[in-house]
N, C-alpha and C positions, 0 to 999 in steps of 0.2 A: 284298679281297673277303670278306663274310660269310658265314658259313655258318649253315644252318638250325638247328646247337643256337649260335646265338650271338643270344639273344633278350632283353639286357638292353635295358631300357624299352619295349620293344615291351608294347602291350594286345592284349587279348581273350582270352587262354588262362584267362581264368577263376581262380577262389580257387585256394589251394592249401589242398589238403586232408591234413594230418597225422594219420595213427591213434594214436590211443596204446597205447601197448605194440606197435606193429607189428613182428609180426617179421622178421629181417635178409632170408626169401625166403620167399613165399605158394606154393611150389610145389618138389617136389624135382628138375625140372628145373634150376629157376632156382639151386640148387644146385649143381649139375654142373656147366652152365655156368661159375662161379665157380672151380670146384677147376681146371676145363678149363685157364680164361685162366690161373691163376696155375701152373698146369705148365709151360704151354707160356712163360711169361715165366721162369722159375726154367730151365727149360732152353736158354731165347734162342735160342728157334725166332724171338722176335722182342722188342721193348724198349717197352717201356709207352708211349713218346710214340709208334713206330707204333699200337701198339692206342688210343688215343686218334684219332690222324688218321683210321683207319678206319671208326672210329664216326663220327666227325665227316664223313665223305666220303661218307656214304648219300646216297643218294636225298631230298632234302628230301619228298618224301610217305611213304616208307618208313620214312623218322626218323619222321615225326611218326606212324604208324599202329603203330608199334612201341613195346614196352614196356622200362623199363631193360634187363632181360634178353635181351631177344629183339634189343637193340643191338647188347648184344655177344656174343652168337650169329652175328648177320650179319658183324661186324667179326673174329670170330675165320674163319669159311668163309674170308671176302677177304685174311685175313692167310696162311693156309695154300695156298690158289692160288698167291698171290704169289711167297711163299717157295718153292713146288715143293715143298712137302711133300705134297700130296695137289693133285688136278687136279678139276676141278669136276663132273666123272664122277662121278669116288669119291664125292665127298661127295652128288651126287642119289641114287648108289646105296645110301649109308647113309642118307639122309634118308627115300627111296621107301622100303625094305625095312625 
């Protein structure tokens, strides 16, 4: 069964567009996120091929309304549920407030 980022030969997603010079994040969220996942993989709260499936397990319209970063934003929430590190309270209460 495929999943919705497994879009080799599939049309219609349009050109792909390369900036030049773009740099590695447009935003210092999409920063933090980054430091986020590679703490919590340096501490093996969980192991890269989970943070991979998780991104890949969205929602096919979630995946595709979402941005590199805000993937794995989602994929890190769904990985700390999981884990029981945090319950999904906590995290609307950090996200609300």
């Amino acid at each position: 069964m495929s999943r919705i980022n497994d879009v080799g030969g599939v049309q219609g997603f349009g050109e792909l567009v390369v900036e030049q010079d773009e740099p590695p994040f447009h935003a210092d969220w999409e920063a933090h996120v980054f430091a986020l996942n590679t703490a919590l993989l340096r501490k093996r709260i969980y192991h890269l091929d989970e943070f991979r499936d998780a991104v890949e397990r969205l929602p096919p319209a979630q995946y595709l309304a979402a941005s590199y970063y805000e993937r794995w934003y989602l994929a890190i929430r769904t990985l700390l549920v999981e884990k029981g590190v945090l319950d999904a309270e906590e995290l609307d209460d950090v996200h609300d407030g």
